[in-house]
Structure formats: C-alpha cells, structure tokens
C-alpha positions as CSV (number, residue, x, y, z in Angstrom):
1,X,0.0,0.0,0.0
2,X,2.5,2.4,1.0
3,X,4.5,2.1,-2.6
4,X,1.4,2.9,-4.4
5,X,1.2,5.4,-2.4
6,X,4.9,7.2,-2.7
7,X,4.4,6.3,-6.8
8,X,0.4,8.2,-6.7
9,X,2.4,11.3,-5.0
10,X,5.6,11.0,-7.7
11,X,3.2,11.6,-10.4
12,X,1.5,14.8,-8.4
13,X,1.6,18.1,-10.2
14,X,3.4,19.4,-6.6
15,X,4.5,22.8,-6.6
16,X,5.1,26.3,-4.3
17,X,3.3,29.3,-4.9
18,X,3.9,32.5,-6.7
19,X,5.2,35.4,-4.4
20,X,2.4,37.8,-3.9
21,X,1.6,39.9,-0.8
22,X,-1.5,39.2,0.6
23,X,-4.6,41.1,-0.2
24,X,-8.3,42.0,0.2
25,X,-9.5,45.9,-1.5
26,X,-7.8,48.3,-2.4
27,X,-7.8,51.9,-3.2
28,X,-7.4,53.1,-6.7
29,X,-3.7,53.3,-7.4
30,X,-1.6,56.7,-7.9
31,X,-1.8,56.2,-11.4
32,X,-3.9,53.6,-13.8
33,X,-2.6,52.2,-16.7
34,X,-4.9,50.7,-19.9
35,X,-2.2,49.4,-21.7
36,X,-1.0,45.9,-22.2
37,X,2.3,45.2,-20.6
38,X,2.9,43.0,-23.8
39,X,5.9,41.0,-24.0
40,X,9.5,41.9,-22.0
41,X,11.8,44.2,-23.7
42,X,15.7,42.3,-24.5
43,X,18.2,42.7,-21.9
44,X,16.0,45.9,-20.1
45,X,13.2,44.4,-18.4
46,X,11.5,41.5,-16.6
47,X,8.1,40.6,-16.1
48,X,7.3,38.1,-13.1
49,X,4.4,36.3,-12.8
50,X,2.3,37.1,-9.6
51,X,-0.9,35.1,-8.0
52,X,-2.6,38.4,-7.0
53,X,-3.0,42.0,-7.3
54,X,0.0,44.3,-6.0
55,X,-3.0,46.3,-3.6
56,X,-2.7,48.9,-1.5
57,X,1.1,49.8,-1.2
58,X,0.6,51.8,1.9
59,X,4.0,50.8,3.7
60,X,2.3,51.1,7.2
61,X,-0.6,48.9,6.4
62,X,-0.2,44.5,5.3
63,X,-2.6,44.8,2.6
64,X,0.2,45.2,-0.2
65,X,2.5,42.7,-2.1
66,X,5.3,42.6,0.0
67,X,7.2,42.1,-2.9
68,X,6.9,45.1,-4.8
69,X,6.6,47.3,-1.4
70,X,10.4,46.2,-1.1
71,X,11.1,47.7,-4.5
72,X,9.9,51.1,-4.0
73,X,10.0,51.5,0.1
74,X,13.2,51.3,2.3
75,X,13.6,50.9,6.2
76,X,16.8,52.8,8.2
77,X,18.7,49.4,8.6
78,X,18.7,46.3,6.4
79,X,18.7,43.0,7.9
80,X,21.4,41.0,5.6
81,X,23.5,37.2,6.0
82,X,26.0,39.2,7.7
83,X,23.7,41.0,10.5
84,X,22.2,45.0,10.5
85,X,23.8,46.7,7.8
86,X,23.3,50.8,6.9
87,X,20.3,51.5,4.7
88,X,18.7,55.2,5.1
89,X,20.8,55.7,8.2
90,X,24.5,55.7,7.6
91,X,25.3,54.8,11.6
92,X,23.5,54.8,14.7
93,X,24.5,54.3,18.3
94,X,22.5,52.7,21.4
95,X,22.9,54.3,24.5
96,X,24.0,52.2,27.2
97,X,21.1,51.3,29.1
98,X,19.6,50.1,26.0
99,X,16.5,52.6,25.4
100,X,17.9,55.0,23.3
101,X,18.6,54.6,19.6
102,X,20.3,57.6,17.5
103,X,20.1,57.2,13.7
104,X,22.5,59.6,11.2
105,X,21.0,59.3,7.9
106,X,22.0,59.7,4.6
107,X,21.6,63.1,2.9
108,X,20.4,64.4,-0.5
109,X,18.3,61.3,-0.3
110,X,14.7,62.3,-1.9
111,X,11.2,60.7,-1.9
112,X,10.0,59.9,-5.6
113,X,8.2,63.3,-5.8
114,X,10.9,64.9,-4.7
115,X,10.4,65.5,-1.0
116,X,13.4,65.4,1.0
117,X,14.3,62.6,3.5
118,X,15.8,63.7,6.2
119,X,15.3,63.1,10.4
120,X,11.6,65.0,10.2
121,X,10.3,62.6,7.4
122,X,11.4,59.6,9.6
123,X,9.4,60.9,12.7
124,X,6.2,61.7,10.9
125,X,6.6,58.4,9.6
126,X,7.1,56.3,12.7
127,X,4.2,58.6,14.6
128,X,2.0,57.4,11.8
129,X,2.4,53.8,12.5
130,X,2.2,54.4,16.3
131,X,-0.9,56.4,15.7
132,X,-2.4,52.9,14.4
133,X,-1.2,50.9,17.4
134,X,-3.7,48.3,17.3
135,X,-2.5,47.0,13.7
136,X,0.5,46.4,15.0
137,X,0.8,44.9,17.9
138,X,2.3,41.4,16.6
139,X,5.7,43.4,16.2
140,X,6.7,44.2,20.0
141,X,8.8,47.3,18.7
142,X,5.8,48.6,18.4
143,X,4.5,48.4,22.0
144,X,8.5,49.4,23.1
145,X,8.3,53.5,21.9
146,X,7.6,56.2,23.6
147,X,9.0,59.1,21.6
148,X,10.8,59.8,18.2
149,X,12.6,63.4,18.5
150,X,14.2,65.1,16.0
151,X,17.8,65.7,16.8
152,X,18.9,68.1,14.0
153,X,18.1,67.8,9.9
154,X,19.6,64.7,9.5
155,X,19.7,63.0,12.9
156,X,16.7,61.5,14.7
157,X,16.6,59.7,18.0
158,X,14.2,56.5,19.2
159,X,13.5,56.3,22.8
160,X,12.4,53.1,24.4
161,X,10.5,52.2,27.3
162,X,13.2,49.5,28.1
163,X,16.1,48.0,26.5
164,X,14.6,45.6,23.1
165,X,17.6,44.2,21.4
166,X,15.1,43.1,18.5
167,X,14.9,46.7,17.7
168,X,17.0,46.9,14.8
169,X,15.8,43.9,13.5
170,X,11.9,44.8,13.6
171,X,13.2,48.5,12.2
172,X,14.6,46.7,9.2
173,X,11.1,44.7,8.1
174,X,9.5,45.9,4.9
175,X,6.9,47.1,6.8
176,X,5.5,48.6,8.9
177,X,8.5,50.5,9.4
178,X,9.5,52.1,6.0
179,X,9.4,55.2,4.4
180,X,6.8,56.8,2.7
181,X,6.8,60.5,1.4
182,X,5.1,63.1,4.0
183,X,2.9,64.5,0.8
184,X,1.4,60.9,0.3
185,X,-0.4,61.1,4.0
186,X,-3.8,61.7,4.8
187,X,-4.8,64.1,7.2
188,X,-1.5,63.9,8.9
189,X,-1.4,60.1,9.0
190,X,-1.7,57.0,7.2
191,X,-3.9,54.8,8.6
192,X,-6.9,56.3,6.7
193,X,-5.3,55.6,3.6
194,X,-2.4,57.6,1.3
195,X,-2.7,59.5,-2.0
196,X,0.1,58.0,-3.3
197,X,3.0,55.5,-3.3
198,X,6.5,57.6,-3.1
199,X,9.5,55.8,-1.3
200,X,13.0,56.3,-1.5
201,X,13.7,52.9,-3.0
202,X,15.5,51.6,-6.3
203,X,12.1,51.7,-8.2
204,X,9.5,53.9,-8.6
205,X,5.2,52.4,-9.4
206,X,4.6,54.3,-12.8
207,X,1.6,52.3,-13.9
208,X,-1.2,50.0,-12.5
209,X,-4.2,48.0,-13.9
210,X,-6.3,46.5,-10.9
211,X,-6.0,42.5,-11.2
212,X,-3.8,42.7,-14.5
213,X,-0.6,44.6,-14.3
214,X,1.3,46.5,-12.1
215,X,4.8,48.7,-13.7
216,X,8.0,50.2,-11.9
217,X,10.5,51.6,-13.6
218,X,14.3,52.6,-12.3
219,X,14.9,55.1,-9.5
220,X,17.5,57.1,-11.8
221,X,18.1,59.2,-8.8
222,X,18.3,56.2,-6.2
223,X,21.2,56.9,-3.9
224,X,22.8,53.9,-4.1
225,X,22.7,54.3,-7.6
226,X,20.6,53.6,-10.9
227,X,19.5,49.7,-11.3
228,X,20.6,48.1,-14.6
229,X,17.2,46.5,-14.8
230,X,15.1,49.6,-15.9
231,X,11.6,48.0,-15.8
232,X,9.8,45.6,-14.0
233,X,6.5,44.3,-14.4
234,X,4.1,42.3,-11.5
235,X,2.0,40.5,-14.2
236,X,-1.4,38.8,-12.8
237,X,-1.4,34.9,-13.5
238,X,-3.7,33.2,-11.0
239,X,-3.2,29.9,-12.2
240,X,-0.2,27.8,-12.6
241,X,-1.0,26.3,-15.8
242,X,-1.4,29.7,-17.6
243,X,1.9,31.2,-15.8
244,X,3.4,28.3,-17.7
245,X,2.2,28.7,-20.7
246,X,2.9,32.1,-20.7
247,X,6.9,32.0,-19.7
248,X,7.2,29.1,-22.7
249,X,5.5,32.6,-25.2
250,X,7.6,34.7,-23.5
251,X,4.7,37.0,-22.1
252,X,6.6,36.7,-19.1
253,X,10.0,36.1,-18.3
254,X,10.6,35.6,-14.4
255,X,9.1,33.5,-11.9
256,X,10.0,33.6,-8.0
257,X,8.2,31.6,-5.9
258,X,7.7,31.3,-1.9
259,X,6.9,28.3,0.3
260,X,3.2,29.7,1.7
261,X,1.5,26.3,1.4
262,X,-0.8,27.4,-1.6
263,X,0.1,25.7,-4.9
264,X,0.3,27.0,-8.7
265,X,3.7,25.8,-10.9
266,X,4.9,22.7,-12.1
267,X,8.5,22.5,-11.0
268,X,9.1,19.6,-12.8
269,X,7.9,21.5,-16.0
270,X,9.8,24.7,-15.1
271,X,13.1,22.1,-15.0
272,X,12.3,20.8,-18.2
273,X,12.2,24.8,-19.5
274,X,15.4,25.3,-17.7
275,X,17.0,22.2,-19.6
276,X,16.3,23.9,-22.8
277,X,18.8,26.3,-22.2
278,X,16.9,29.4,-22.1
279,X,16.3,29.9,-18.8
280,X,17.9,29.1,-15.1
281,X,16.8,27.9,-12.0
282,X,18.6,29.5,-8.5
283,X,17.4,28.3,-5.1
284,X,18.2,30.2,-2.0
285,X,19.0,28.6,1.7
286,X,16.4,27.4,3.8
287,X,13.9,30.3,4.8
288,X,11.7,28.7,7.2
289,X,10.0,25.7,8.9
290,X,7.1,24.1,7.1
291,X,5.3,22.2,10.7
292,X,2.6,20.6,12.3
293,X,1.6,22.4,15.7
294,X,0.8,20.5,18.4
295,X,-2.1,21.7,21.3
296,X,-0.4,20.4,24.0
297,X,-3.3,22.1,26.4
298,X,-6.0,19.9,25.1
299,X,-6.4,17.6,28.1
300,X,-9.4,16.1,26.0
301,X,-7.3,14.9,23.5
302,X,-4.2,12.3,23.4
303,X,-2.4,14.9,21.8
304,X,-2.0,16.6,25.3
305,X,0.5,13.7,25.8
306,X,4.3,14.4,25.0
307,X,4.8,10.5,24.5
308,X,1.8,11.1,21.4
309,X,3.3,14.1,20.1
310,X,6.7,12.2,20.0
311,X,5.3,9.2,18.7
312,X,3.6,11.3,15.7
313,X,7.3,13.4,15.0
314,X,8.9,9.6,14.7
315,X,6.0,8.5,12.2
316,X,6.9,11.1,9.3
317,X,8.7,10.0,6.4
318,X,10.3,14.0,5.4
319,X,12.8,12.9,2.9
320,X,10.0,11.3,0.9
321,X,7.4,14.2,1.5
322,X,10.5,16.5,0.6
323,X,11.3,14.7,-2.8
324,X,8.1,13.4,-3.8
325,X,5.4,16.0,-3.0
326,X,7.8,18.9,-3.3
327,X,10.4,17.6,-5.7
328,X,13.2,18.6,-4.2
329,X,12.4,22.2,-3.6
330,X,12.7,21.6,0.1
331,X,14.6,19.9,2.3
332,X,13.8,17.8,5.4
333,X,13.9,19.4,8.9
334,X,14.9,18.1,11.9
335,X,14.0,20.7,14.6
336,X,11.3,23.7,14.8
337,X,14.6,26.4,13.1
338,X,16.9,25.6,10.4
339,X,20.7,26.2,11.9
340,X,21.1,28.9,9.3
341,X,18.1,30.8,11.8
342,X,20.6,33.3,14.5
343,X,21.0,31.4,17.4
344,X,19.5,28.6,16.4
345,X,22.6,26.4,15.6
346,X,21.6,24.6,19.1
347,X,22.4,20.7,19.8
348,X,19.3,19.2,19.9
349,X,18.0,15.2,20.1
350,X,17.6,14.3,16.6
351,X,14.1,12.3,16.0
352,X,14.5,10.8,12.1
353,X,11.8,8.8,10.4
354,X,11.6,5.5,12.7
355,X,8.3,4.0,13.4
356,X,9.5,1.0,15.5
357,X,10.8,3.8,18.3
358,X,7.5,5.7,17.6
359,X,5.4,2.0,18.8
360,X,8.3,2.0,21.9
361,X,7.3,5.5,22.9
362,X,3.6,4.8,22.9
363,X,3.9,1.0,24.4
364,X,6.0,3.0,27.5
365,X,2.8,5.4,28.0
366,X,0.7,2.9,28.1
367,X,-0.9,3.0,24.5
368,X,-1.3,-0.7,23.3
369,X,-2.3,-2.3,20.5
370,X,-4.4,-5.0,21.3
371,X,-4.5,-8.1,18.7
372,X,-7.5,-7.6,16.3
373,X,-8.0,-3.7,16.9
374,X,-6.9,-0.9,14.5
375,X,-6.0,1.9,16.5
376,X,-4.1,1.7,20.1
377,X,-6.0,2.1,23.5
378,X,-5.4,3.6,26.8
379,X,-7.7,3.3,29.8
380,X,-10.6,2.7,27.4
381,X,-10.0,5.7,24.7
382,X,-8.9,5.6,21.5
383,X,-5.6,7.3,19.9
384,X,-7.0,9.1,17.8
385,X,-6.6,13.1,16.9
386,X,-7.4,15.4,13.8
387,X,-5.2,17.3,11.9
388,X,-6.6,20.7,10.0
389,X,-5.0,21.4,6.7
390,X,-5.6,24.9,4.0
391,X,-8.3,23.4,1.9
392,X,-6.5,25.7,-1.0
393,X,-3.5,23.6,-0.6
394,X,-3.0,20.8,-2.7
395,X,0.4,20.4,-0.9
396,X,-1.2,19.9,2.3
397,X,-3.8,17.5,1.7
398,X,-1.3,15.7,0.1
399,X,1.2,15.5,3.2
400,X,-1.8,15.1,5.4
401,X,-2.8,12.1,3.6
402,X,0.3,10.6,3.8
403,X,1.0,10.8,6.9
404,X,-2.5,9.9,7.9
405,X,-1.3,6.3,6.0
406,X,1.7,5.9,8.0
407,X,0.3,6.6,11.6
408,X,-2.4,4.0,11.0
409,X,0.5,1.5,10.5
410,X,1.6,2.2,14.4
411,X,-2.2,2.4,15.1
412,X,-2.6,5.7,15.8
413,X,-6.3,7.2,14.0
414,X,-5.7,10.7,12.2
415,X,-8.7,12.6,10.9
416,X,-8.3,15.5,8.3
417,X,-10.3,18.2,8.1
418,X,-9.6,20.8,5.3
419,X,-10.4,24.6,5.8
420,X,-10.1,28.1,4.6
421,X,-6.8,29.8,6.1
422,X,-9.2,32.1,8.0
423,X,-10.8,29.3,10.0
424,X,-7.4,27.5,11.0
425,X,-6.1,30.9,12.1
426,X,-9.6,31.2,14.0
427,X,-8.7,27.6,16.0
428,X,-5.5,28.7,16.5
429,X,-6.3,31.6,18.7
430,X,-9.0,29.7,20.2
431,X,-7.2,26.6,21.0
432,X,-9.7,24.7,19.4
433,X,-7.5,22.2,17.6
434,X,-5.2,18.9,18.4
435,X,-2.8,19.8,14.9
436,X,-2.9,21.8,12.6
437,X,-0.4,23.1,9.7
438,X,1.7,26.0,10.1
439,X,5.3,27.4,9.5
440,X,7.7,29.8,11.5
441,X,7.9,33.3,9.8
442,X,11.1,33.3,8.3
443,X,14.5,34.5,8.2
444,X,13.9,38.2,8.7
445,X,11.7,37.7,11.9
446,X,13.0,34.6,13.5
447,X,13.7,33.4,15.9
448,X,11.9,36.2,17.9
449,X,9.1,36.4,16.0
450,X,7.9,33.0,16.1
451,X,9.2,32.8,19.5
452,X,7.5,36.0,21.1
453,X,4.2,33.7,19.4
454,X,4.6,31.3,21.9
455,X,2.9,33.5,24.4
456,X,0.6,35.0,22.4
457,X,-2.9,33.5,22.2
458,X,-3.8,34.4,18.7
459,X,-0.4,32.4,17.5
460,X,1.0,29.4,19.4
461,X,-0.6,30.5,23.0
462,X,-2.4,26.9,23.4
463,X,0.6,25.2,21.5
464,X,2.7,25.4,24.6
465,X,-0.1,26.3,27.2
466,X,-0.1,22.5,28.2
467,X,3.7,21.8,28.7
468,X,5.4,20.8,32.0
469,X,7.5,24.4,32.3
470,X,5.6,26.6,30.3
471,X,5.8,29.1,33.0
472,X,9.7,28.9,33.4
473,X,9.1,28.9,29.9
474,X,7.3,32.5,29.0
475,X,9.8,33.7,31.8
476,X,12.5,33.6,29.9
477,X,11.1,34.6,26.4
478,X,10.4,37.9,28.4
479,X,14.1,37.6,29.7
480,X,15.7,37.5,26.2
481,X,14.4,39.8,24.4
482,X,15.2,42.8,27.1
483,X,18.6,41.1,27.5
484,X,21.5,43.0,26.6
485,X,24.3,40.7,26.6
486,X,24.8,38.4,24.1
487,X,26.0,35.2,25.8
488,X,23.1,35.3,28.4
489,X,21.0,35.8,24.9
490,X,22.2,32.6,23.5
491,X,21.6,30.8,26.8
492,X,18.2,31.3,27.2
493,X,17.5,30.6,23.2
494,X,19.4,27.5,23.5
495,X,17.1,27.0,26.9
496,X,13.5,27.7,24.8
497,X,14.6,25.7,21.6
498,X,15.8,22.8,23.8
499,X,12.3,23.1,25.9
500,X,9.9,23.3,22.7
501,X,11.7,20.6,21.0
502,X,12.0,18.1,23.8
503,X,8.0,18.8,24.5
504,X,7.5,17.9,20.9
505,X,4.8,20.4,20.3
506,X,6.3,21.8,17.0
507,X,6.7,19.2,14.6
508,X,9.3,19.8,11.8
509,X,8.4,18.6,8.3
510,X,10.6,20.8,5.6
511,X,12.6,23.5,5.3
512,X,11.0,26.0,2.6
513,X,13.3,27.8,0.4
514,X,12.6,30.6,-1.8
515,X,12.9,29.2,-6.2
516,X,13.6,31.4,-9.2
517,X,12.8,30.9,-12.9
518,X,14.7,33.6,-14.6
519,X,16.7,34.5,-18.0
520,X,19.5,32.2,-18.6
521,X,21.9,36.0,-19.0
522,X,20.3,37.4,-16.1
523,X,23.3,38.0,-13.5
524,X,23.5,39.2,-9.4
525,X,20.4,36.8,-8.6
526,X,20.4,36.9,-5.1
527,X,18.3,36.9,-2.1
528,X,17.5,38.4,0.9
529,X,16.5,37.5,4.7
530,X,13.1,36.8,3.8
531,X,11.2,34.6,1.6
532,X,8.5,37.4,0.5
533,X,11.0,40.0,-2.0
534,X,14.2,39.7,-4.0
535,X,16.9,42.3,-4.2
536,X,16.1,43.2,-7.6
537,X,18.7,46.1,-8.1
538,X,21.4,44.3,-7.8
539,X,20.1,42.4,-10.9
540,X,21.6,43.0,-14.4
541,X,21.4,41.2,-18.3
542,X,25.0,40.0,-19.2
C-alpha cells in the first residue's frame, strides 16, 4: 500500500506558490494604466508572474504585495546574512542602558516626488504607524516606543520604554516601518489611507491595472545608484497552468516563488524549460519551517500527551514528503529552526523517520495495540486526533494524507479536516484544535518572532499552554528579548529551543526555500533575509 502510495504522490503536479503579498480591497492606485504590458523588452526588463494583485502599497498597512513594497520603500537598517547593515541611516548608536537609539541618515536622499528625506520625514513616519497601534501589535517594537525626536536635519533619535535588542531587526522589516513621502499622508497620518505611493527605494510604481498589471521603472536618482534593470512588471497569472504557458511565449520572463502552502507551478515543468537552455533555476537557503503544531493544552485529547506528540514526530517519512510532494524544492527538517536561523545552531535530540521507536514510545505510555484492533488504546479511549489542513493547498492535503497512512501503521487514528486559512487561524487563537499546519515566519523575523508567538494566544498561546514548564518557559522569552548581553542571549534561546523541541509540540516537516525561474543572461540573482521579496537592483542582463 505504501509504494502505491509514494508512486500516486511522484506523479503529483506538486508545486510552491507564486510570491504575492497578501490582499483584500484596495484603493485606486496613484496612477492607472490601460495598456497591455505585452511582452519583455531584451536585456531591459522583466516581467514576473504574480498570483494576485500588487494592492494597497501603503507601507504602514499588510494589505500590499510585499514584494513590490520592497522595490519602491526602504527601512533605516537592512537585515542581511551578515547582520544589521546601513540603509537610510548611515550609523547609529544605542545608549547604554539600551533605550535610546540615534540614527544619522544619509543626505540628498529624496522621496520619488521629490520631498526630502531627512530626520523630520522619519518621525512623521514612525508617529503614523504608532498612531495605528492596534494593527500592529504582533511586532513588539511597536509596543517598546515612547518618543521619536528630531535631533537636527539629519539626525533622529528612538527612545524606548526598556532595553529591546530586537529593535534593529523589527526597524529593518519591509513594513510597517518604511518610508513613505510626507505628501502621500492623509490628514496627517496613514492609517486612513495615502494618496500615493512615493519611497525612496531603487524603483518607482509608474503604472497600475487592478487584477492585470502592475509597472515600476528605475529610481535614476536612487542613492545607491541607478538599477541596470530599468523595468519591472508584477503581471497577474492566478493559475499555474497559464503562468506556464505564458513563460514558454515569453509574455513573461521571471518567476519567483515562496513556500506559503498554496500551490500554482509545475517545478518539474519549469526544470524541463530550464533544460532547454533558455532559462535558469537559482534556489536560495532554507527560509523557514514548514510544521505541524501540536495543542499540548487539550487535556481532552491524546495529543496533550508528550509520549503522542513524539510518537507522531517519529512516524513522518520527510525525505519522501521532501522529494516526492515537493520535488526537491525543500529539504527535510529536523527541529522547529533551520541552523542557518541566528541562534539557532543549538544541539538538539535528533528524531528521524523511525516508526519501530515511535510504537516504543507509545507501548511505555501505556498506549497498546491489542490483537484484532486498529488503533491503540489507553484506559478505554482511543488514539486518535485530527489534523486541520488549507483546503486551497494541494500540498497539504497531500502531506496530510500521507502521513495519515503511516500513523495508522503504528495504530494511531488521524482525521483530516480541510479549511479556509481564515478558519485555522480562528482555532489557532481559540485553542480549538489537536494539529494543525503552520510554519515559522522566516528569516527576517525569527527566531523572535515565532518565539514572542509562543505566548501569544492568537499564535501558538495553546501550543505550549499545556507543557510541563511553560511558566519557566514564558519567563524567559520575556528575559531574552530585554537582554542586553549576548552570551546570556544565546543561553536562554538555546534554553527555549531545547524546551519546545523536547515537548514535541512543534513538529518539523521541511525546510521552505525561496525558487527562481529567470533568463539564462540574467546576473546578481540573489536573495534576501526573507522569503517574500528579491533584491532586484542588484540584478543586471549579461
């Protein structure tokens, strides 16, 4: 049975999904265009194939593609491989008690209408993402300051209730942190909407057809100076098929895809394009944890047990999900970060694919399989739990399937139950779930982000609710990210990754990693600390 199944999934059109920010309505654009963006001019420009609509590109809102936010807004700092690196501000210092963050920025740097950047632009535009507190409250920075003051033209200061080593990492996001021109905000502010779209960044948004197109052209003034590639087009393709179709007629010419769970391309057929010779395929390091979460407060369930959780983490085959439902896109992962994640690279127990220790661990807690029966027993109950999966994800079902077939081998029942995103999000803050599918947030953000989630009941709050220490726990999440010396830092991550992973309540299945279709000439593909945007600029046609 379970060779049928590996050849059913081999034959699987299993693919990743087109980058696109996420999106509901959206105000009419700065400009409209009726044209056709036709087909990319030689050696100038690319056109990328997008799932949905670019949006609302207000920098201080999450309605946008983050994507093409990236291209046209910047943030003071830029989060790179090697650490914090200068971006609008040239240097900064932190005072010593850690609450005080002065920024020199760069000058003769302008908005795309012209407006000057300088230290008064940069405290309008953090005021107007405090004034909209309650949008923001996933990003503790935001909860952190009390006062931006203007210091002199080109000099602004940050002051914090107490010390937030994060800082410079949340202040380097795409949003909500970034730059938009003063002239662009409404009555003052921007959480009633802009009037326009101006950054600082390497491209400016010249032209926009709701659901079709969306065109940005070079920055020729852009400080750190003019990108080679002098147009870029987000062109609407909401299905995989047709995005394929039209990169083989060359109505597009670029494809960069995220790991998001949805799917729309063929990778198989985009390696059979590449083998042609016209075009190239570039994969970037692991960018975050596909997983299943674990409610380890749901006493009702057997899923409250670590021995069950354990048992389940043992059962899953990732080198075959990895090469047969994603083929080869990801790679298998072993614990809730990848070691490339900052202080991550801890020594933790290593729990492979081995389903004779998973029936160990559930005989020693008692769970039996009694001759005749199909699922183990314990006290009278079943083991049995449900698993939620994205209905919109082929990729899902498909794992969840899978996996469903190989814990019924070690007798343990597994119901799916497929939903819209909005409803799984809904269980997850309600705690109304034994496993669901989810993923950390990525390279840029972790592993605070995911880790501040722990605590937080509209994320992972009922995840970790349930284990032995979760109060020692929570203490020190709320230790390290006030903690101002790095070796006690490292401690008490190495301390919370150890805790999570021995409690089994996040269960690792891949690492994603970000995949780009592009020109075979196309040179200085690279990528950055997040799986949402590429560096385009630095792109050029040999």
């Amino acid at each position: 049975m379970r060779q049928r199944f590996v050849n059913l999934l081999s034959v699987l059109m299993l693919t990743t999904l087109l980058l696109a920010g996420c999106g509901e309505n959206k105000p009419e654009s700065a400009k409209e265009a009726v044209t056709n963006p036709g087909t990319p001019s030689k050696n100038t420009e690319l056109i990328y194939a997008t799932s949905k609509d670019i949006n609302d590109m207000n920098p201080h809102l999450y309605v946008g593609s983050t994507s093409a936010q990236g291209m046209v807004f910047e943030s003071l700092v830029e989060n790179t491989k090697d650490g914090i690196k200068p971006s609008l501000a040239e240097s900064w210092e932190i005072s010593s008690d850690g609450k005080i963050y002065t920024f020199h920025l760069r000058k003769g740097v302008t908005f795309h209408d012209g407006a000057p950047f300088n230290a008064e632009a940069v405290k309008q535009n953090i005021n107007a993402v405090q004034g909209n507190l309650s949008k923001h409250s996933w990003i503790k920075l935001s909860t952190k300051i009390v006062s931006v003051n203007v210091v002199d033209e080109y000099s602004v200061q940050i002051i914090l209730s107490e010390a937030y080593y994060p800082t410079l990492l949340e202040l380097a996001m795409t949003r909500p942190y970034a730059f938009l021109s003063p002239k662009d905000f409404n009555n003052g502010g921007t959480k009633d909407g802009v009037s326009g779209y101006h950054g600082t960044g390497p491209y400016k948004l010249t032209e926009h057809k709701t659901d079709q197109f969306a065109v940005f052209e070079s920055n020729e003034n852009y400080w750190g100076g003019a990108p080679k590639v002098k147009k870029i087009t987000a062109k609407v393709l909401t299905s995989g098929e047709t995005t394929f179709l039209a990169l083989q007629k060359g109505e597009v010419n670029f494809i960069f895809t995220d790991d998001r769970g949805a799917d729309s391309i063929d990778v198989q057929a985009m390696k059979q394009l590449a083998d042609k010779g016209n075009y190239q395929i570039v994969r970037s390091e692991p960018m975050n944890t596909m997983m299943i979460v674990a409610n380890s407060s749901k006493s009702s369930s057997p899923i409250h047990e670590t021995a069950v959780r354990e048992a389940i983490w043992y059962s899953i085959d990732r080198d075959t999900i990895s090469k047969q439902i994603f083929n080869s896109t990801v790679t298998p992962a072993n614990a809730l970060f990848s070691s490339n994640v900052n202080y991550a690279d801890v020594e933790l127990t290593k729990r492979g694919y081995d389903l004779e220790t998973a029936k160990r661990v559930l005989e020693k807690a008692g769970w039996n399989l009694e001759k005749g029966s199909e699922f183990r027993t314990k006290a009278g109950s079943k083991l049995t739990v449900k698993l939620f999966y994205d209905a919109s994800s082929p990729s899902q079902k498909t794992q969840a399937e899978f996996i469903q077939s190989t814990l019924k081998t070690i007798g343990i029942g597994l119901e799916l139950a497929g939903e819209e995103s909005t409803s799984i999000a809904k269980r997850r803050s309600t705690g109304d779930y034994d496993l669901l599918f989810n993923q950390t947030w990525g390279l840029a953000y972790d592993p605070q982000s995911t880790i501040a989630a722990f605590t937080a009941e509209s994320s992972y709050f009922y995840t970790t609710k349930g284990i032995a220490n979760a109060a020692e726990l929570y203490k020190k999440i709320d230790a390290v990210t006030v903690s101002t010396d790095e070796k006690t830092r490292k401690s008490l991550y190495a301390d919370i990754l150890k805790t999570v992973h021995d409690e089994a309540v996040f269960i690792p299945i891949t690492n994603g990693t970000v995949t780009i279709v592009a020109p075979k000439n196309l040179k200085g593909i690279s990528f950055k600390q997040t799986q949402y945007e590429l560096p385009f600029e630095q792109m050029y046609f040999e």
